[in-house]
C-alpha positions in Angstrom: -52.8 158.0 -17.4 -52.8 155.1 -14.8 -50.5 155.6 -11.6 -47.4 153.2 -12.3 -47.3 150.5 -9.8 -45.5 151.0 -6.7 -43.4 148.0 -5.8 -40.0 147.4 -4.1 -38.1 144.1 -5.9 -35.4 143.8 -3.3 -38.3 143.7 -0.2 -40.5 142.0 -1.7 -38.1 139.2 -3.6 -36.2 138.5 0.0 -39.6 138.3 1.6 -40.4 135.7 -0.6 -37.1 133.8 -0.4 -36.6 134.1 2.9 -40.6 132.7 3.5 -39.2 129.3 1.1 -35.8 128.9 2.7 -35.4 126.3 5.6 -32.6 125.5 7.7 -32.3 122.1 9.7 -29.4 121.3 12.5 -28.3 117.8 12.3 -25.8 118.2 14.3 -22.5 118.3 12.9 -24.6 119.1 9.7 -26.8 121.5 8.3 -29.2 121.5 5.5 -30.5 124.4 3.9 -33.9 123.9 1.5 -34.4 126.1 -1.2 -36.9 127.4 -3.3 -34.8 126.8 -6.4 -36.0 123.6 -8.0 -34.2 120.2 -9.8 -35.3 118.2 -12.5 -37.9 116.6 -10.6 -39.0 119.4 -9.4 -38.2 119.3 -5.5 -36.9 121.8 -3.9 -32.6 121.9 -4.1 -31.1 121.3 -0.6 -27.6 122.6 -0.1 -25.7 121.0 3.0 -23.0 122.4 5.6 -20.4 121.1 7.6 -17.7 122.3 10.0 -14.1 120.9 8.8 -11.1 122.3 10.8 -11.6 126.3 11.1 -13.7 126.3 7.8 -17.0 125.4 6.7 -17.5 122.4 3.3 -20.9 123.3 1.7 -22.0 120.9 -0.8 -24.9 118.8 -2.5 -24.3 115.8 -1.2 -24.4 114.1 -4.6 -27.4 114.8 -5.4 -27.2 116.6 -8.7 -24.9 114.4 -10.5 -27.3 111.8 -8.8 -30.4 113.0 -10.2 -29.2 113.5 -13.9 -28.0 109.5 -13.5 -31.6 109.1 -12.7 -32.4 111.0 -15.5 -30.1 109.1 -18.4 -27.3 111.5 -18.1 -24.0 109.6 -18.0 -21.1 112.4 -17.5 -18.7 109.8 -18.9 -20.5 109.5 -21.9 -20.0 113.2 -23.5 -17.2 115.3 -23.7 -19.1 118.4 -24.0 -21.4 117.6 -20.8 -17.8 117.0 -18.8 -16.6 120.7 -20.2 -19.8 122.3 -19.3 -19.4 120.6 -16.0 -15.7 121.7 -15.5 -16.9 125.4 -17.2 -19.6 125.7 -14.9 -17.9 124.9 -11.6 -14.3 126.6 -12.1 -16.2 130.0 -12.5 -18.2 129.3 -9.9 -15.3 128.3 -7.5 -16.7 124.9 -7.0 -15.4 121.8 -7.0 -16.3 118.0 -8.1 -15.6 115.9 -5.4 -16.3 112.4 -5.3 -19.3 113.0 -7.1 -20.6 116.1 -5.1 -20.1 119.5 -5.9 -17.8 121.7 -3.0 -16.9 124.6 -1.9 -15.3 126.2 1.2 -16.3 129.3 3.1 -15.7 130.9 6.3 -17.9 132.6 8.7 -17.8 135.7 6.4 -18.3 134.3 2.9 -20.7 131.8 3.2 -23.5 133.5 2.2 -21.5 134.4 -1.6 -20.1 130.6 -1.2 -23.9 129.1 -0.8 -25.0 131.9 -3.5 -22.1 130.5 -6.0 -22.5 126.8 -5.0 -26.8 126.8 -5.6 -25.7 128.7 -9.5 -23.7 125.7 -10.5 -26.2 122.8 -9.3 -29.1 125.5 -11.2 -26.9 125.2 -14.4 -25.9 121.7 -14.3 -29.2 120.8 -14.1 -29.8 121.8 -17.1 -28.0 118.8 -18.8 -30.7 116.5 -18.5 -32.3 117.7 -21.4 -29.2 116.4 -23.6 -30.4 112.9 -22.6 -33.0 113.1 -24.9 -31.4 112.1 -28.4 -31.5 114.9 -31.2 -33.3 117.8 -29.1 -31.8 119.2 -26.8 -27.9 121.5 -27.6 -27.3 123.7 -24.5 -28.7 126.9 -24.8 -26.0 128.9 -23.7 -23.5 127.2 -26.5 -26.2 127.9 -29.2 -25.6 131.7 -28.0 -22.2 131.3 -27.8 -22.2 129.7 -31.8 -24.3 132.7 -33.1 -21.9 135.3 -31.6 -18.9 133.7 -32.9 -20.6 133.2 -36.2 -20.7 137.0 -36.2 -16.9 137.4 -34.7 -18.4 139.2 -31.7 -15.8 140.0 -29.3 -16.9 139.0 -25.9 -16.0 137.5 -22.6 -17.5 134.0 -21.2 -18.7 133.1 -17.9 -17.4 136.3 -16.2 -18.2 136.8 -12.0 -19.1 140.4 -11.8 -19.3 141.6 -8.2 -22.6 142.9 -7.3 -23.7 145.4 -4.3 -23.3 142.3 -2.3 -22.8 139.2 -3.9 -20.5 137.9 -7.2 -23.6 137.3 -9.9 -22.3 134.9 -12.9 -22.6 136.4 -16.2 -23.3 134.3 -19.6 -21.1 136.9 -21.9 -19.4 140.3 -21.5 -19.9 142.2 -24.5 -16.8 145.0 -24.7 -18.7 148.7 -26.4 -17.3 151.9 -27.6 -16.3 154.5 -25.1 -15.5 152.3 -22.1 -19.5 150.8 -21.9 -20.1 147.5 -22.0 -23.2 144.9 -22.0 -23.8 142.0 -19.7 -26.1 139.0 -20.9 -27.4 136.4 -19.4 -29.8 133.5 -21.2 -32.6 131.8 -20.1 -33.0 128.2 -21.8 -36.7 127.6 -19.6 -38.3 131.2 -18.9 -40.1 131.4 -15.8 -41.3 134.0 -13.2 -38.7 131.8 -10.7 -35.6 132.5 -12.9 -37.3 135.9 -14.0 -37.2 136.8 -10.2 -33.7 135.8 -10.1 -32.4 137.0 -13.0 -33.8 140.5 -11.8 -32.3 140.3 -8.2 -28.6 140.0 -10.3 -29.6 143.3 -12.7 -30.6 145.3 -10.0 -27.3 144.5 -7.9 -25.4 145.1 -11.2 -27.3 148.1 -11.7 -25.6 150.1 -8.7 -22.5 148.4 -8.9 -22.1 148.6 -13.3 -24.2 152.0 -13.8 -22.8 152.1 -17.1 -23.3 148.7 -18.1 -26.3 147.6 -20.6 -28.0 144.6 -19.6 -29.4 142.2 -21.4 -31.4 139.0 -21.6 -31.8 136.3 -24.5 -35.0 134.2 -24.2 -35.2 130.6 -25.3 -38.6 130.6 -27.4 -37.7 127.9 -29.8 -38.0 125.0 -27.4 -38.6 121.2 -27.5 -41.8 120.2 -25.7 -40.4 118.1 -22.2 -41.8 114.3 -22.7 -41.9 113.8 -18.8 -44.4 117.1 -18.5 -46.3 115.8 -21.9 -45.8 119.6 -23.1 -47.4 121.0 -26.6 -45.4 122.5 -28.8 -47.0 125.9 -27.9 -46.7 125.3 -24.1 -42.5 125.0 -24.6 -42.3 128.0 -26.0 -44.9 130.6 -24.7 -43.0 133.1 -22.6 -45.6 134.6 -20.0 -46.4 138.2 -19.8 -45.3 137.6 -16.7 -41.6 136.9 -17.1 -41.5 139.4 -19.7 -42.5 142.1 -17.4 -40.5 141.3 -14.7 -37.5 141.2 -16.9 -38.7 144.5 -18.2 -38.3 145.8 -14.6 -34.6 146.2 -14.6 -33.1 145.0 -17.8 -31.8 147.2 -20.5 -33.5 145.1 -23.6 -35.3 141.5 -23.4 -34.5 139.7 -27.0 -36.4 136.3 -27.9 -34.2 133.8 -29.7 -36.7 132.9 -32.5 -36.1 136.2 -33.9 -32.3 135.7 -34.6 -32.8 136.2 -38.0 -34.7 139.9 -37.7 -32.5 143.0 -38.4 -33.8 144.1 -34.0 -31.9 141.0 -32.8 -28.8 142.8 -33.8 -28.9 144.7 -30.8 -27.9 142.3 -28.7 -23.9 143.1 -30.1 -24.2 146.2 -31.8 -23.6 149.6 -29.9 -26.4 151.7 -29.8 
């Protein structure tokens, strides 16, 4: 039998962020570039300022900029102005003239910048509802097939890590005090694999006792500003797959929603 790899996530994934991650003074300002990447594919650039005795972190503008850019007018959808209120109240950050805020002190800024980079990664995902007829937020379509089924669960819950809050998608209540976390992914990647994987193995010492899960987006729509196939939407790598495998409980694919296995994403074992 082949030796297992031997491989250390947490070194090796803050390695590689901290390798990505650049800091610039301006002053009375500071910028920190990220790894994490919007719509157009740059890298997302959180700012800081000092206000009083506490520190503002914010985006400058930039997503809500971007998904203007991009055809998405807030104004125009109820359900994009809920996911945007959704998203940022469990995040603990606010809309602000048209930038997304948050305050921190000297002690929580690293959770606050954590928290504040979450909601600009989720509400970037609305630019694919500016393409008529196909695109519905993944997350909701989730959300329909478990109330479909009268699951009882809890949405957008902050479960505190080993040192961080990590967002959860749904809360899944099981027999004998267990229970099962799950997050979606709407565009697998070995990025959002790697990140995905840093929150289960936080949750993992902190929830021992908690399943968790991910539910994988297969059934995409090709993106017409990559000029995608079909096929090319909705391959999941080996890649991300094993990565996920690394420290999640079960990895479910959404195409097979209609297979007796995908029950196991709400029954109890």
């Amino acid at each position: 039998m082949a030796a297992k790899p031997q491989f250390d996530l947490a070194r090796d994934y803050g390695a590689w962020l901290r390798e990505r991650l650049v800091n610039v003074d301006y002053g009375e300002v500071q910028s920190l570039s990220t790894p994490l990447l919007d719509p157009f594919n740059d890298g997302i650039e959180i700012f800081i300022e000092q206000r009083g005795g506490e520190l503002v972190l914010h985006d400058h503008g930039r997503t809500l900029a971007n998904l203007l850019d991009l055809g998405v007018r807030i104004e125009d959808s109820e359900r994009r102005q809920a996911l945007i209120d959704r998203v940022t109240a469990s995040c603990g950050v606010r809309l602000v003239n048209g930038r997304l805020e948050t305050h921190a002190s000297s002690a929580s800024l690293p959770q606050r910048a954590h928290l504040l980079l979450t909601s600009i990664v989720r509400l970037n995902d609305l630019w694919m509802s500016a393409v008529p007829h196909r695109w519905v937020d993944f997350l909701e379509l989730v959300a329909e097939f478990l109330d479909e089924r009268q699951v009882l669960y809890s949405r957008d819950v902050s479960v505190q890590g080993r040192t961080v809050a990590h967002e959860i998608d749904f809360l899944i209540p099981l027999p004998k005090q267990r229970e099962r976390l799950v997050k979606v992914m709407g565009s697998p990647s070995p990025q959002t694999a790697k990140v995905l994987s840093f929150t289960w193995m936080e949750l993992r010492e902190a929830r021992p006792n908690a399943e968790r899960v991910v539910v994988l987006n297969d059934t995409r729509t090709p993106d017409p500003l990559e000029g995608e196939t079909v096929a090319e939407a909705r391959r999941v790598s080996e890649q991300v797959i094993a990565i996920l495998r690394g420290y999640s409980s079960d990895v479910v694919r959404w195409s097979e929603r209609g297979e007796p296995q995908f029950r196991r994403l709400w029954q109890a074992a």
